[in-house]
Every structure is written in C-alpha cells, then in structure tokens.
Residue, then its C-alpha position, 0 to 999 in steps of 0.5 A: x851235899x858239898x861239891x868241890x870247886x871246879x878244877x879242885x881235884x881229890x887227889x889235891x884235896x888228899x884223897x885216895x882210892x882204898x884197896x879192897x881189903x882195907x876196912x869197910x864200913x860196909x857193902x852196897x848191893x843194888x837189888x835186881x829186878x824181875x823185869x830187868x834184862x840181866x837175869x833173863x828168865x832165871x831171876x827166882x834162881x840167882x835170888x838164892x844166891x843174893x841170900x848166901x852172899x848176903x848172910x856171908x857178909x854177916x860176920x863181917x859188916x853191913x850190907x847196904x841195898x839199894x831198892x826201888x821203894x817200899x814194895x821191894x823193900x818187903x819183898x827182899x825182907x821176906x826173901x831174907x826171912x830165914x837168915x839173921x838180917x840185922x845187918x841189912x839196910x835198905x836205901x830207896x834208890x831204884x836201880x836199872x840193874x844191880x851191877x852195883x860195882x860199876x854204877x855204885x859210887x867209887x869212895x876215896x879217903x883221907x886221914x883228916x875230915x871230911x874222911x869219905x867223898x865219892x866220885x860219880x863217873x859218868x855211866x852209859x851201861x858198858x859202852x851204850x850196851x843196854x839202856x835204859x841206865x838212867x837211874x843206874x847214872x845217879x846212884x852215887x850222888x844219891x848216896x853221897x846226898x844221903x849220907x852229905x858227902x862231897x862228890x866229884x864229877x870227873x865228866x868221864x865213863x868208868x865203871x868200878x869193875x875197871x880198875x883195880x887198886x892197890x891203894x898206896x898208888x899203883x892200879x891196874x886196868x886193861x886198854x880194852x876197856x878204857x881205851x874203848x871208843x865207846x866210853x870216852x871217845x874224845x880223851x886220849x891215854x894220857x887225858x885218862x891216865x890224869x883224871x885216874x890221877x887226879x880223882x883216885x890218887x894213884x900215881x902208877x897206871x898199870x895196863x894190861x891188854x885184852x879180856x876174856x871171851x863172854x865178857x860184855x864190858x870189854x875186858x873189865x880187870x876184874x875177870x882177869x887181875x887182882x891185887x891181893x897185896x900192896x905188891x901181889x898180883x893174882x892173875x887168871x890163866x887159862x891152862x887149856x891152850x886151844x881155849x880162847x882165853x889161853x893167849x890173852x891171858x898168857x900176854x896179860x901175864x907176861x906184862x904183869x911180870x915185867x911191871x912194878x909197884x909205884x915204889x919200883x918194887x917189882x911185882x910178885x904174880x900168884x895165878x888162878x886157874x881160869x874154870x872149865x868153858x860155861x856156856x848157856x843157850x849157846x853163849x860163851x859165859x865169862x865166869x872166872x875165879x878172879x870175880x871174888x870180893x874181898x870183905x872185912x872177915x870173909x872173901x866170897x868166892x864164885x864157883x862152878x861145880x868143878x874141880x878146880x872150885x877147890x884149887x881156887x879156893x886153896x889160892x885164895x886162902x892162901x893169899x887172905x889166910x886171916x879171912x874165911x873164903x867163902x864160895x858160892x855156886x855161881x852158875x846161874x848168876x854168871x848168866x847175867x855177866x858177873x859175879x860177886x865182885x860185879x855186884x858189890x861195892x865197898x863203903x871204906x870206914x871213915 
C-alpha cells in the first residue's frame, strides 16, 4: 500500500471527492452482527432489509461486504440463497457495527493514474457514543491495502454521513456536528474548513445549522440536505409546526436559500417532506426521506408505511428520472439510527 509524503495533500495531488451519482464501480456495506449494539433485539428483523437493498443493487453494480470471517461468510450466503448474488463479494474485514457510511473509507479521484485513493479520517463512534470502535477505525485502510491504494491520514474525526458533495466543488455539512467538541476539540472552523480542503478538493463549504430530534450523530446532513445536482439542493422540511423538527429545519432551509455553488450560481432548493413522528420504546426515531443512496441504476429510498412514502417517492424520481427509486420499508431498520444512506458507501469507478 502507498502512503503520501507528509504535508502532500490530495487536492494538491488532484484528487477529488465524487458526487453520489457519478458512477460507482461498486457499494460497500458492512455486515451487522447479532451481538452488536445497533439493532437491539431486532437483528433477525432488519436482515430482510439488508437482503431487498442488496438484490436492488443488483442491476446496477456490486456489492462489496465486509464480514468478520469465514463463519459470517456462509451465514450471509445462506440469507442470500433466494436472490441472484452474483453480485456480491465479501472482504474478511470485521466490523464493530455496519455503519459503513461513516467508518468506510471516503475515495477521492482524478483524471490520471493512480485514479482512486482513500482517506481514513479518524473515527471515535460519533463522538465516543458507543465503543468498542476499534475495528470499525481501520476499515479504510484495510480496504485500500486490499486493493494497493494510497491512503491519506487527515488526524481528524469525520464521519461520511458528514458531508455532502457536490463533487465539482461545493459541500454541505452542518456546524453541529463538525463544530462538536466531541470529534475535533483542539481544531477551529477554519482548521476544519482547510483539511475539508485539502483532503476532498472542494473548495466552497457550505454550513448549515442544526439536525433533527432522534438522531444520535449530532445532526449528520445527510438526514436533512442532499445534493442531487451540481447546483440542486433537496432539503427536508417538516410540515407540522409543533414538531420539533419544524424550526431547525425552516432555519436549514432559509440558509440553503440565500447560499450558492462554488461557481456563484445560486442554489435551486427542492424540499421533501419529513415523515410522520417514529417512536419505538419511547425514543424518538430519526427517520427522514432524505437518508436514500444514490446508486448507478437505482435510488434506495427508505419508507415508513405513510402516506407521504409516495410524495417522497414522486420527489425523488423527479430529481433522478433516469434511475428507478426503489423503497424499502425502513421501520425496523431506523431503530439502529439510519437508514440506507448510513449503511453504504460507494467505490468510484476508476
């Protein structure tokens, strides 16, 4: 495995982080455990919608997994023993838990070889929210070492489900979380801004303020603003003004309209409705329309047996009319926290 010079930044190197909808030469997942602390209870409910996302992906690209070994291996193989897998791979790299979104590796790209590289932020499971995270930290450099890609060690806490390219420049993250003293409390604004710089080549940092209630990383953005174009936004508003969730995200939405693509073009704001309140065991569930993950062919789209599950889905087919939206019934799932964008993370093509 190569590894840069010290003080050699990607960006320097030309390298750039991919927006979603570029192509992928693949999606990783990371293979929950029964034991494991994300689905309490409910691991042999949320499996069946591992297996749906996972023959979705199938007419579009493969899907990488990370297991912990052999054992796990065959079990997944025989929960998969109904669908057409040939599309699958497995990789021996054992997870804490399969939030592969925020403790997968972030690729970055560029026009001549090598073309792929990864950085490995460092990871402390949302602010030290749950350990252990040992293994869950070095999942990217055991996949660049798989594949002999250089990595780049930023020394900073960033979780994918974080920020939000555009991928010609502009990125939108939230100062809630990156601005929380539990990931990075000896760099300042600035300090962030420059490695966001330096180690994903964008070059317009667009903040937005607070989350939404239920959400255990501190208000990632990608429960509340998506680009879906080089100059579209999809933000998620909540219509019921008594909720929570109604004011932050008016205040998200007010921003988003007054900011502008790193070219000076202004924005265009598309909003999603946020679905009804989810509660389970008396916690309030952070279960938004926005958590979908843009593939090749197909977006996978959570839903929550309401009727805005079809207004969401008439949004998002709008936005990627040449891809088929796939939804899910994501109840169950949004116990552990997230949803489909928070469990996968796309390899560009090369």
């Amino acid at each position: 495995m190569e590894k840069p010079f010290t003080g050699y930044s990607p960006a320097a190197a030309g390298y750039r982080m991919p927006a979603e909808w570029e192509p992928h030469e693949a999606t990783w997942l990371s293979w929950p455990r029964r034991e494991g602390i994300s689905f309490p209870g409910t691991y042999d409910d949320v499996i069946p919608v591992f297996v749906r996302m996972i023959d979705a992906l199938r007419e579009s690209e493969p899907v990488r997994i990370n297991v912990t070994g052999e054992q796990q291996e065959l079990e997944i193989r025989e929960l998969l023993r109904e669908i057409d897998s040939s599309h699958v791979e497995y990789f021996h790299i054992p997870t804490n838990e399969p939030w592969c979104r925020d403790h997968g590796p972030i690729f970055v790209t560029r026009p001549d070889a090598p073309r792929l590289a990864i950085i490995d932020w460092d990871y402390n499971a949302w602010g030290g929210k749950y350990p252990p995270f040992g293994l869950d930290e070095i999942v990217p450099t055991r996949i660049a070492k798989h594949f002999g890609l250089s990595v780049y060690y930023p020394g900073l806490v960033m979780e994918g489900g974080s920020i939000e390219p555009n991928g010609a420049g502009s990125l939108l993250t939230t100062t809630s979380c990156l601005l929380n003293p539990n990931r990075n409390p000896s760099k300042s604004k600035v300090e962030i801004e420059q490695a966001l710089r330096d180690y994903l080549g964008v070059t317009n940092i667009l903040w937005l303020g607070d989350g939404i209630e239920g959400d255990d990383t501190d208000g990632h953005i990608d429960d509340i603003s998506r680009f879906v174009g080089r100059t579209i936004v999809l933000a998620a508003v909540e219509e019921n003004t008594k909720d929570p969730n109604f004011e932050p995200l008016q205040q998200n939405l007010a921003l988003l309209r007054s900011m502008k693509a790193e070219d000076g073009t202004p924005l265009e704001i598309r909003t999603i409705p946020m679905p009804p309140r989810l509660e389970r065991e008396g916690q309030r569930l952070p279960a938004s329309y926005a958590n979908f993950y843009i593939g090749n062919k197909v977006v996978l789209l959570p839903a929550f047996n309401s009727p805005k599950d079809q207004d969401a889905w008439n949004i998002l087919q709008r936005c990627f009319p040449d891809r088929r939206i796939v939804q899910i019934d994501c109840r169950d799932l949004v116990w552990g926290l997230g949803a489909f964008h928070c469990l996968t993370q796309q390899q560009p093509a090369r």
